[in-house]
C-alpha positions in Angstrom: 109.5 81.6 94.5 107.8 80.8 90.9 104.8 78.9 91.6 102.8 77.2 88.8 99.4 75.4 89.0 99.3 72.2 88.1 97.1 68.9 88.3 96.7 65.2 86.8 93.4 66.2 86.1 94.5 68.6 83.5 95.4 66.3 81.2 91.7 64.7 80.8 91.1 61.6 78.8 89.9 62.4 75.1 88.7 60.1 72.3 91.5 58.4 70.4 92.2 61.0 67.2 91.0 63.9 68.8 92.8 67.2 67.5 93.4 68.4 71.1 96.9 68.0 72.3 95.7 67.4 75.8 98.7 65.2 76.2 101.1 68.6 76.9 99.6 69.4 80.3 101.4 66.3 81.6 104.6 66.6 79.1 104.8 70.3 79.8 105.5 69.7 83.5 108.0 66.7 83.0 110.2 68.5 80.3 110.2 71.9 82.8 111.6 69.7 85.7 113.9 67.4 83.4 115.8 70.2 82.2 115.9 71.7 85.5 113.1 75.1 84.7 111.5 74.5 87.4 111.4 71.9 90.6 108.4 70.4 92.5 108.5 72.6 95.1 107.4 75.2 92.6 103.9 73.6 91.3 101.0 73.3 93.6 97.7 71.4 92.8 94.9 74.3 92.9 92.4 73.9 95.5 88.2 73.2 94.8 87.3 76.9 94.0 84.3 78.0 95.6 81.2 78.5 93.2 80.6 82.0 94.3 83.6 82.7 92.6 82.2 81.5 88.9 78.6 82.6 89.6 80.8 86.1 90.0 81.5 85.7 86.1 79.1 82.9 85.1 75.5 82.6 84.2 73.6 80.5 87.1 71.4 78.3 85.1 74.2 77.8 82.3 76.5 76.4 85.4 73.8 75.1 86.8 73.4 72.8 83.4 76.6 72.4 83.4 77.4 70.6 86.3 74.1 68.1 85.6 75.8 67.8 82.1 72.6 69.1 80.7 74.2 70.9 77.9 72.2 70.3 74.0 74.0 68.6 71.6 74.9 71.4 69.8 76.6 73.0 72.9 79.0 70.4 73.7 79.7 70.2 69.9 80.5 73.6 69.8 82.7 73.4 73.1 84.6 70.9 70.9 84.8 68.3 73.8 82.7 65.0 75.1 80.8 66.3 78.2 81.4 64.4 81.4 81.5 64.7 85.1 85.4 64.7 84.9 85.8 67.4 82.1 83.6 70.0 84.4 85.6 69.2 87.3 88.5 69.9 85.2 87.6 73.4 84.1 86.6 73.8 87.8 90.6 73.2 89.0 91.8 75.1 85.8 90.1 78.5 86.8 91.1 77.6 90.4 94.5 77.6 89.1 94.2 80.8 87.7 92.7 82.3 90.3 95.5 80.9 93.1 98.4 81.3 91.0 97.2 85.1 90.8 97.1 85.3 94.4 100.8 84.1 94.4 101.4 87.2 91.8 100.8 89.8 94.0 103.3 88.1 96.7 106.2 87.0 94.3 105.4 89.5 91.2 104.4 86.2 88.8 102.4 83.0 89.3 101.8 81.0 86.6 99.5 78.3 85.0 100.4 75.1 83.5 96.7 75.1 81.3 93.6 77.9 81.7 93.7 80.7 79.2 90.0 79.4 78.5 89.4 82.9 76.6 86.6 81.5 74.2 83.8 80.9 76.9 81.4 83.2 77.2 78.9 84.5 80.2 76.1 81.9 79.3 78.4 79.1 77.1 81.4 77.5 75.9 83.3 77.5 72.9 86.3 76.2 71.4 87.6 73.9 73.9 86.4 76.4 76.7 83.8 75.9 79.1 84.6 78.3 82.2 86.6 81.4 81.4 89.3 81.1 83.9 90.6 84.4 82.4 87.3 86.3 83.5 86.9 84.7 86.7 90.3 85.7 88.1 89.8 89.5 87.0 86.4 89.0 88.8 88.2 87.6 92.0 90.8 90.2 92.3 87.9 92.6 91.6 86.1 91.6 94.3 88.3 91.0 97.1 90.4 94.2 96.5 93.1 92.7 95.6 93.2 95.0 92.6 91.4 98.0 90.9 92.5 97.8 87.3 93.1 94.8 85.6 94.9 94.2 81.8 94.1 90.8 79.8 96.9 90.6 77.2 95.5 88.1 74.9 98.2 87.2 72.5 96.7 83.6 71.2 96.4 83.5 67.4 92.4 83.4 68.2 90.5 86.4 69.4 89.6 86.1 73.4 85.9 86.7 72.2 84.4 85.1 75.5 86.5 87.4 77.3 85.8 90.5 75.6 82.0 89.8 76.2 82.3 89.2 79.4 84.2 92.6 79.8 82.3 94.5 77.2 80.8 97.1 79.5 84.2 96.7 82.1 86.1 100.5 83.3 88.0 97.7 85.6 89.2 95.5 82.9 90.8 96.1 79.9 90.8 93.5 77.2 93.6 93.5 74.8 93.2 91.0 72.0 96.1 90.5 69.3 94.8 87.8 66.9 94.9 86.6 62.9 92.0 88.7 61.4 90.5 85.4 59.3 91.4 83.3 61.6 88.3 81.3 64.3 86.2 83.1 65.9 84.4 83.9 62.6 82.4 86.3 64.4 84.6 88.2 66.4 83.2 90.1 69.6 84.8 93.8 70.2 87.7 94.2 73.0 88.4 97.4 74.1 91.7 96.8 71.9 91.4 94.7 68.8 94.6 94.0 66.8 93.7 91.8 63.3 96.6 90.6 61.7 96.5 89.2 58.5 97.4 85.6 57.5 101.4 85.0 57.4 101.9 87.8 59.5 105.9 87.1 60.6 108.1 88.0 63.7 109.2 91.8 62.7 105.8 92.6 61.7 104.5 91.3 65.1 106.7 92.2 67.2 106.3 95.6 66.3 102.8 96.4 66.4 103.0 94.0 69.9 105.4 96.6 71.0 103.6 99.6 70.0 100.4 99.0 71.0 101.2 97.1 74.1 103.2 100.0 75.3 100.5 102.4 74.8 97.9 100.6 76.7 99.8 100.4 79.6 100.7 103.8 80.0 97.3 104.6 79.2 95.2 102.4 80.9 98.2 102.2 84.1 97.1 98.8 85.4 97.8 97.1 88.7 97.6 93.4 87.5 98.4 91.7 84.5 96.8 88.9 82.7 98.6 87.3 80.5 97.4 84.3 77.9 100.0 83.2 76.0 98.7 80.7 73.4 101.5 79.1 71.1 99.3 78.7 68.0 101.4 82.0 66.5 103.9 79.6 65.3 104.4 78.9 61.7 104.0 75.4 62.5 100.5 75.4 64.0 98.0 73.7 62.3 95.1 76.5 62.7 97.0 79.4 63.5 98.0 81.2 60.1 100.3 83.2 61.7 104.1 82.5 60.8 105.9 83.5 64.2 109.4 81.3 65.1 110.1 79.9 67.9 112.5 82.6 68.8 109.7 85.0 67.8 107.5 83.8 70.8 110.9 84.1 73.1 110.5 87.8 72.0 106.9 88.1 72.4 106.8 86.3 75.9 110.3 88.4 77.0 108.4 91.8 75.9 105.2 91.4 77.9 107.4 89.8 81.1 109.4 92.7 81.5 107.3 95.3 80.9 105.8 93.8 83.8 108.4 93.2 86.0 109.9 97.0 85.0 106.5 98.2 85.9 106.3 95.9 89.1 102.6 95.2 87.8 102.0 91.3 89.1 101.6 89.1 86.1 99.7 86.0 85.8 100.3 83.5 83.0 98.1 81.0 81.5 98.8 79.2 78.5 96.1 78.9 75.9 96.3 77.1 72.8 99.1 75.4 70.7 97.8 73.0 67.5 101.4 72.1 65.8 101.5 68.9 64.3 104.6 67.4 66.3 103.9 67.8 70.6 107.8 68.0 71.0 107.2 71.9 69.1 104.2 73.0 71.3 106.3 72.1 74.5 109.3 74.0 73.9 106.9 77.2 72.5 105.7 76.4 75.9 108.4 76.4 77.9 109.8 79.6 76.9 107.7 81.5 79.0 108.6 79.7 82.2 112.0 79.9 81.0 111.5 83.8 80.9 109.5 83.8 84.4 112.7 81.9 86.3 115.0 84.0 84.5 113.3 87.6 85.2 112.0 86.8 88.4 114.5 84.6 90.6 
């Protein structure tokens, strides 16, 4: 059975006119069971993870600050979100998410996770609405526990997965695959082991392709045993920082491509969402959705 992590906290309380949608974790959910996606027997509400488990990816004293919401002003501006006791305990359940719905993976060939994808924090900070990599600390947990030898982060938001390829840099285990608009934020990008910059407009046929191409390679090449997959929805034409122009029914394709290769390979796949900045919600839920969609339909 699919299982996806999900929890009320998710959807944290933000400053009226803030530009994060962090109203989709809880709309996400309700449209998936409405239309019948997905039931309640398939989300579970991720446990406290242990802090072993971030120190594993993490920077003590950064955590360590973290938690006492000791961060400078200039940190928690550049995380792009009001520090408080409840966001931290958020990012906490998010990674834990990740990190159970992986465990599900290897037993039912996909778990999934309604938020995480947190690809922009790095060893020693956050960034861009990311505090904790949840990305990261999942590799690291599989890592550790044998659970896997090789792991693949197919990063496929419209923004490159620079905390992630940092925290990787020097990795054999983990392979960091980052397909992202070339102009687009991070300004400084950091260097995956598989960079692809696409340039501003950059449509369906275009992407689809070189997704294809280079996607394919790397997993012959680099022949993992798990998947990672963050699946950000701020490719769409309609996303207010992505750049990209991808359709809807381009991000059916791109989700489809990277879900079968994995079930075709029988390489366990874990999905986490990542980011989605469309002007009307209704849009970012249905990009969204597809991949569960997808999941239910490859998978039951």
């Amino acid at each position: 059975m699919l299982k996806v992590a999900h929890s009320p906290l998710y959807a944290h309380s933000l400053p009226e006119g803030h530009r994060f949608p962090m109203e989709k974790y809880s709309l996400l959910p309700e449209q998936l069971l409405y239309e019948g996606t997905l039931t309640q027997e398939n989300f579970f509400i991720p446990d406290l993870l242990e802090e072993k488990w971030i120190l594993n990816t993490h920077d003590a004293h950064y955590f360590q600050r973290l938690k006492n919401l000791e961060l400078t002003r200039s940190e928690i501006r550049a995380t792009g979100f009001p520090l408080s006791e409840g966001l931290v305990r958020r990012e906490i359940q998010i990674a834990s998410g990740s990190v159970q719905a992986a465990v599900f993976a290897l037993e039912h060939g996909i778990g999934m996770n309604i938020a995480g994808g947190t690809h922009h924090a790095f060893t020693d900070r956050g960034e861009g609405f990311c505090l904790l990599n949840d990305i990261a600390i999942t590799a690291n947990f599989l890592l550790e526990n044998q659970l896997s030898n090789r792991v693949l982060v197919v990063d496929l938001d419209v923004h490159q997965g620079n905390g992630t390829a940092q925290i990787f840099q020097h990795s054999t285990d983990v392979f960091t695959f980052s397909m992202h608009g070339a102009k687009n934020y991070p300004h400084r990008k950091e260097k995956s082991h598989l960079d692809i910059s696409l340039p501003d407009g950059t449509a369906d046929e275009e992407y689809l392709d070189k997704l294809n191409h280079n996607l394919s390679l790397v997993l012959d090449k680099f022949s993992p045993d798990f998947i990672i997959y963050q699946c950000g929805v701020d490719v769409l034409s309609s996303d207010q920082l992505g750049r990209l122009s991808l359709s809807q029914q381009g991000v059916k394709l791109r989700d489809d491509f990277v879900l079968s290769n994995a079930r075709n390979r029988q390489i366990p796949i874990m999905c986490c969402m990542g980011g989605g900045y469309s002007k009307q919600i209704k849009v970012i839920i249905e990009a969204h959705a597809h991949v569960f969609r997808l999941a239910q339909e490859l998978y039951s």
